[in-house]
N, CA, C and O atoms as a GROMACS GRO file, in nm:
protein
  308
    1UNK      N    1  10.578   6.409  10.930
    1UNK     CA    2  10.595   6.403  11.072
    1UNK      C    3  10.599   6.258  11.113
    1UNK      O    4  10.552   6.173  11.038
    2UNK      N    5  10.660   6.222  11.243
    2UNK     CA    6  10.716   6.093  11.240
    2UNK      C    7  10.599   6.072  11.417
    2UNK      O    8  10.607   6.152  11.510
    3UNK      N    9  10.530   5.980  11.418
    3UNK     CA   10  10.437   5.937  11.539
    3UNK      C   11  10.446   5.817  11.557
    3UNK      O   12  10.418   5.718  11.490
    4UNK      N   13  10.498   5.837  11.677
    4UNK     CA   14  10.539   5.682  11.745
    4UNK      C   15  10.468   5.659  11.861
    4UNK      O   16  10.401   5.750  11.911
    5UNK      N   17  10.478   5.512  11.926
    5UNK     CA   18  10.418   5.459  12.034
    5UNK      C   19  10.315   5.427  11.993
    5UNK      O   20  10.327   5.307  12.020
    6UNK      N   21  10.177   5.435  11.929
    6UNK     CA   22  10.032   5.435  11.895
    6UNK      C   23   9.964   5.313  11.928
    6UNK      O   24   9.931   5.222  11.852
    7UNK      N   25   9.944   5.325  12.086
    7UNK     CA   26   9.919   5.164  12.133
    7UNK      C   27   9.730   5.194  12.151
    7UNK      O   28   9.656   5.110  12.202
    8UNK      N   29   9.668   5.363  12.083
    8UNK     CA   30   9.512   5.314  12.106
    8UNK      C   31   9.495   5.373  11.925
    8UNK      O   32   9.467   5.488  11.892
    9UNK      N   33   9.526   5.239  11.817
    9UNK     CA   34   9.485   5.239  11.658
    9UNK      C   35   9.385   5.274  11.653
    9UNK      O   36   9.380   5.364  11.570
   10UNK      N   37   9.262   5.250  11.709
   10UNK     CA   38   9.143   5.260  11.699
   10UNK      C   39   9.102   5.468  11.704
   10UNK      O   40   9.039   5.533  11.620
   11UNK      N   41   9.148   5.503  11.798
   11UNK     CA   42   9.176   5.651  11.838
   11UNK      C   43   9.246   5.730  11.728
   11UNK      O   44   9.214   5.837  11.677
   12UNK      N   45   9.352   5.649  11.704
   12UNK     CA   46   9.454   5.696  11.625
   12UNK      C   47   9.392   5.740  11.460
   12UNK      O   48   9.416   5.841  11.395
   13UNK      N   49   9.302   5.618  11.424
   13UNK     CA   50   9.234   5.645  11.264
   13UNK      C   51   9.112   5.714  11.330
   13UNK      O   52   9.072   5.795  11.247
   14UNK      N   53   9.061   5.717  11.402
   14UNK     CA   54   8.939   5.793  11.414
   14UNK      C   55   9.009   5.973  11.418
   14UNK      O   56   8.939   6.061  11.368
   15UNK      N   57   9.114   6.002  11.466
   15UNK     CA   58   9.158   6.125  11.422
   15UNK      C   59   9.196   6.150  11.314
   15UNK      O   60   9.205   6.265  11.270
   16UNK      N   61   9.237   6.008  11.225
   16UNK     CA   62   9.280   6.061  11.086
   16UNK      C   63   9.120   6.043  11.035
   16UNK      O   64   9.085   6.155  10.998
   17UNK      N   65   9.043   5.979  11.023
   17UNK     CA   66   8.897   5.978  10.963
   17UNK      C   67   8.838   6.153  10.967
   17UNK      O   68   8.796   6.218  10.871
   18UNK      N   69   8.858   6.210  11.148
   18UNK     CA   70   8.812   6.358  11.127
   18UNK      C   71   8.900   6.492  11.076
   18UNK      O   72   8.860   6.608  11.079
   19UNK      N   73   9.004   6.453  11.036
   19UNK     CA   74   9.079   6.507  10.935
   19UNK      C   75   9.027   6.570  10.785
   19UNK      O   76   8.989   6.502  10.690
   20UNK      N   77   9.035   6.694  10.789
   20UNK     CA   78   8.978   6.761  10.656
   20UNK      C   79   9.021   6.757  10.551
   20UNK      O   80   8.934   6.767  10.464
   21UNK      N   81   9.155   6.743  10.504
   21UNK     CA   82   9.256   6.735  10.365
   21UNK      C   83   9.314   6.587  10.388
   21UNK      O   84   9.297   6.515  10.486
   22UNK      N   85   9.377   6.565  10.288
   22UNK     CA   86   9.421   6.381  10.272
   22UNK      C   87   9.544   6.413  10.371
   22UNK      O   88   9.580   6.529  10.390
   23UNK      N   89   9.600   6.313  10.426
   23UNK     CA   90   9.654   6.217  10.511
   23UNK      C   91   9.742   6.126  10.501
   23UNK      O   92   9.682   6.019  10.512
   24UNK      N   93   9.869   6.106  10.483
   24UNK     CA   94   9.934   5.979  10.370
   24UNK      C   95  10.015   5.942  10.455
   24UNK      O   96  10.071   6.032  10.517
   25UNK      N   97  10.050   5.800  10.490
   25UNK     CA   98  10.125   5.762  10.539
   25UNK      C   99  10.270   5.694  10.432
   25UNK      O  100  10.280   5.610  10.342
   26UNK      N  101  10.342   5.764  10.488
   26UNK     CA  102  10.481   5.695  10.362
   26UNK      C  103  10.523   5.560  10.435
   26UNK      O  104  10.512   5.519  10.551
   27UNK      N  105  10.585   5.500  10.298
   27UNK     CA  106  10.624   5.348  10.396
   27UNK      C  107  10.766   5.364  10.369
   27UNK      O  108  10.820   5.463  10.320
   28UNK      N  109  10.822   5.256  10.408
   28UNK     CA  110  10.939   5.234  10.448
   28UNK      C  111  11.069   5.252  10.247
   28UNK      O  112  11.184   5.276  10.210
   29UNK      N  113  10.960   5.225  10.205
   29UNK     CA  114  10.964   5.218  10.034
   29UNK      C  115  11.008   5.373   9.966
   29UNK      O  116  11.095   5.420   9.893
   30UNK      N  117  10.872   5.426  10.051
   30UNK     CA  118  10.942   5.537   9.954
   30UNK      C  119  10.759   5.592   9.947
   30UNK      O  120  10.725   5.708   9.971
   31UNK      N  121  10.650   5.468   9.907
   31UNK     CA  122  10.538   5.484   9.851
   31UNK      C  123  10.446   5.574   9.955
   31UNK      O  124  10.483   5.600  10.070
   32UNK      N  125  10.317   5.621   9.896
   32UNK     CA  126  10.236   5.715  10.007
   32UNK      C  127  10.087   5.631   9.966
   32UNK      O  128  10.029   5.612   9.859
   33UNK      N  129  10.060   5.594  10.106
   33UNK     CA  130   9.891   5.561  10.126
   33UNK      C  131   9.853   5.646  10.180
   33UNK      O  132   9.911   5.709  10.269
   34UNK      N  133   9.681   5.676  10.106
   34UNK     CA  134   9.631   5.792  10.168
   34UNK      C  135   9.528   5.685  10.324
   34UNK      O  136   9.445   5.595  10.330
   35UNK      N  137   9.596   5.758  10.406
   35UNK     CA  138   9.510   5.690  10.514
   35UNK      C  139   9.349   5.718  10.547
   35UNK      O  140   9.310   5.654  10.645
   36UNK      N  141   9.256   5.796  10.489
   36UNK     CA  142   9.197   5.828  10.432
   36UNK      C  143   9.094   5.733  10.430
   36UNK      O  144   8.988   5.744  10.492
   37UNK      N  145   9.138   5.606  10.330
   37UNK     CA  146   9.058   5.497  10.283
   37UNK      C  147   9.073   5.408  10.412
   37UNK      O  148   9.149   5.405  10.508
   38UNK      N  149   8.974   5.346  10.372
   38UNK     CA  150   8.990   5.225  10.435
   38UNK      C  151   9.046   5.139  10.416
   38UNK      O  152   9.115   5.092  10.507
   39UNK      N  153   9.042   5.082  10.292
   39UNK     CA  154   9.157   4.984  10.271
   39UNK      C  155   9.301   4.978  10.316
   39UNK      O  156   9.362   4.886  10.371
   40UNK      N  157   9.352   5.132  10.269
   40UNK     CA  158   9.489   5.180  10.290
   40UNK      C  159   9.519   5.121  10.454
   40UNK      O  160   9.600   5.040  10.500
   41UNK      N  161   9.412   5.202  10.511
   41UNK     CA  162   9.421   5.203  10.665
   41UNK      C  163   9.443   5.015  10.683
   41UNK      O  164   9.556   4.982  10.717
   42UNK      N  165   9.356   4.918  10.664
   42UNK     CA  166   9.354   4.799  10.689
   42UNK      C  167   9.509   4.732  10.661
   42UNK      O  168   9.559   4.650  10.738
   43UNK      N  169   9.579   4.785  10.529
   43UNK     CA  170   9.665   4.722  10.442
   43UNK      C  171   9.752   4.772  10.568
   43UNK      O  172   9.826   4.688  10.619
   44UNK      N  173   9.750   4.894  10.618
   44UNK     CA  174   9.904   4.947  10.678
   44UNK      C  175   9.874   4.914  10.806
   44UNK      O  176   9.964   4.921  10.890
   45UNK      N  177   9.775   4.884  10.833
   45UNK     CA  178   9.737   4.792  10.994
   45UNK      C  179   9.836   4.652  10.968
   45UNK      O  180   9.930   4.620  11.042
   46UNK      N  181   9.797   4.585  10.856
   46UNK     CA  182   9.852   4.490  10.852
   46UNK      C  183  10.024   4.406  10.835
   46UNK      O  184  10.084   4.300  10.854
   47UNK      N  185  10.042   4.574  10.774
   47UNK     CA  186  10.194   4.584  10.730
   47UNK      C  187  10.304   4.634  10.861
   47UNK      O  188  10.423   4.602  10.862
   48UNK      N  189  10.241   4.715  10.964
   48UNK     CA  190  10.314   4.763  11.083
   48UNK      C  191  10.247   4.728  11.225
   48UNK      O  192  10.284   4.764  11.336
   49UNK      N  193  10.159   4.666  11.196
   49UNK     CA  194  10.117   4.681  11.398
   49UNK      C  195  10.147   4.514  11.380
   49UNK      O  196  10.143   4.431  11.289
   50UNK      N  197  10.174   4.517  11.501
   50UNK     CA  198  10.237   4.410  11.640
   50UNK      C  199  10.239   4.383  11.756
   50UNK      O  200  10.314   4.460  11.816
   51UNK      N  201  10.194   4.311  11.818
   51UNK     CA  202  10.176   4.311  11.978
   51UNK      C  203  10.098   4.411  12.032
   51UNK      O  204  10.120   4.440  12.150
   52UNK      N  205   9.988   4.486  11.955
   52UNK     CA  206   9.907   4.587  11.974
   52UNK      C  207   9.966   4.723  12.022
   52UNK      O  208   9.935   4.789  12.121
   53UNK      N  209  10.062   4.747  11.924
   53UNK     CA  210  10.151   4.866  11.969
   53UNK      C  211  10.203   4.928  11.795
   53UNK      O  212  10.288   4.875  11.722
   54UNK      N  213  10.136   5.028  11.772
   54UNK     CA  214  10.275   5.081  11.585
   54UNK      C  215  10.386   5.191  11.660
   54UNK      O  216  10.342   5.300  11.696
   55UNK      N  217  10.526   5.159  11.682
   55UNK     CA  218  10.593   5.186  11.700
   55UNK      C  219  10.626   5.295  11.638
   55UNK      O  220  10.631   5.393  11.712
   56UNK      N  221  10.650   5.313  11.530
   56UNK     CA  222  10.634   5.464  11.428
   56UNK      C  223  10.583   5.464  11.300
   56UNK      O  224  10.578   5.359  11.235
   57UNK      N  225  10.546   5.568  11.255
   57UNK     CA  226  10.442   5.590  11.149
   57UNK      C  227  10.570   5.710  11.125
   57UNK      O  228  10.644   5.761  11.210
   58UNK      N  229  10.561   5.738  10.931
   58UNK     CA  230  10.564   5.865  10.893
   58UNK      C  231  10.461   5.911  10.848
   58UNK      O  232  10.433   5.854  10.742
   59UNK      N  233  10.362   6.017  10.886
   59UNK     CA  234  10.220   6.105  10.819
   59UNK      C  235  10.298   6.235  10.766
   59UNK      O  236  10.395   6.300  10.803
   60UNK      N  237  10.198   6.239  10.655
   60UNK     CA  238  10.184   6.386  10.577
   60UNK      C  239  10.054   6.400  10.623
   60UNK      O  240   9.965   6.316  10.609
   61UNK      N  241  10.044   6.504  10.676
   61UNK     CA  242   9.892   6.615  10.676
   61UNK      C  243   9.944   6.740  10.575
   61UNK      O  244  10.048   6.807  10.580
   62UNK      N  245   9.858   6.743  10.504
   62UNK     CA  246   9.845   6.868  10.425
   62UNK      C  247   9.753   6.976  10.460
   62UNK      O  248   9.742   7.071  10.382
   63UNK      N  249   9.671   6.972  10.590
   63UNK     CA  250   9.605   7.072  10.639
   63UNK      C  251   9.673   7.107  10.727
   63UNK      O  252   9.709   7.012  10.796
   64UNK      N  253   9.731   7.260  10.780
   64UNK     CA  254   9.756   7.273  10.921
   64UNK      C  255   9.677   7.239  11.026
   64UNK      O  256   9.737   7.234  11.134
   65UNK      N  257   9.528   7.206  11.028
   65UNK     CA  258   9.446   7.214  11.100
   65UNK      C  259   9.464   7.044  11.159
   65UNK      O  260   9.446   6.991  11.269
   66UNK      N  261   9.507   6.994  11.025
   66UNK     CA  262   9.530   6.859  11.048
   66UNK      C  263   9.663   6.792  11.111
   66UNK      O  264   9.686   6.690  11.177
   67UNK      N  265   9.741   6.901  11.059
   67UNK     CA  266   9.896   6.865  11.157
   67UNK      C  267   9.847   6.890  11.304
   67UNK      O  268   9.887   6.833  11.406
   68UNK      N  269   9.752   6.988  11.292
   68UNK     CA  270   9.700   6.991  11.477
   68UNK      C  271   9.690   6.897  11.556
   68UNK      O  272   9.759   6.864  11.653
   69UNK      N  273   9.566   6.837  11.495
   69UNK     CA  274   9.506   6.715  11.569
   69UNK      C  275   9.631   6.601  11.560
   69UNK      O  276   9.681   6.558  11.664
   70UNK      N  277   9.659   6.574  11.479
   70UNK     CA  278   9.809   6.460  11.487
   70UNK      C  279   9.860   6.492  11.621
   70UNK      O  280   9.836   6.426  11.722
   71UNK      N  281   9.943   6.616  11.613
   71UNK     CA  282  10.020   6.660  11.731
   71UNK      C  283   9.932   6.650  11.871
   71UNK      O  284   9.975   6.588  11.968
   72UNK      N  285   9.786   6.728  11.870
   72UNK     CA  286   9.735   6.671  11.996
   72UNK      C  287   9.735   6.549  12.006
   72UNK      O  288   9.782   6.505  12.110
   73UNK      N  289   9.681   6.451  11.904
   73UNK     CA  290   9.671   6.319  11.925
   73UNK      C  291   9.818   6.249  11.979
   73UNK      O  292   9.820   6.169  12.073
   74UNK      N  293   9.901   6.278  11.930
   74UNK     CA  294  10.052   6.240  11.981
   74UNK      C  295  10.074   6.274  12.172
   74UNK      O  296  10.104   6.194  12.261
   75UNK      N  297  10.050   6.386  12.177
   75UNK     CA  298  10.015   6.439  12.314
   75UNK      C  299   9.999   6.367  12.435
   75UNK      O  300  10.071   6.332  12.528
   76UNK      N  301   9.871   6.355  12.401
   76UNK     CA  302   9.747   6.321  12.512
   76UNK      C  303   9.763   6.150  12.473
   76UNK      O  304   9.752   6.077  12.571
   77UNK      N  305   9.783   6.094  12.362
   77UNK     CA  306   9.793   5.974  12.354
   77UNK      C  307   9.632   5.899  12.322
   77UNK      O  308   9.621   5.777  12.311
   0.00000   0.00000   0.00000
């Protein structure tokens, strides 16, 4: 699933943190970080945000429960 605009990061990993199954963000490559970690999360902070705004993300949720919260989180913002 493709989530764009994500101008509150902080909000944004705290919904992937309460996420029950892994989480992966694909990059532009091809490769999958599990967002999950922390590191991952820091590395892909560092690789896409700008002007305090990530314009788009691709996520895999492998829980439906977890495609949920994405989609609310996309939502409500």
């Amino acid at each position: 699933m493709k989530i764009q605009n994500i101008d509150n990061v902080e909000k944004f990993f705290k919904v992937i943190d309460s996420c029950k199954g892994k989480v992966e963000l694909v990059t532009g490559e091809g490769d999958r970080l599990n967002l999950k970690s922390k590191l991952s999360q820091y590395v892909s902070l560092a690789n896409i945000f700008s002007d305090g705004t990530i314009e788009e993300l691709e996520v895999i949720a492998y829980e439906p429960e977890d495609t949920a919260k994405l989609v609310e989180f996309m939502m409500e913002g």
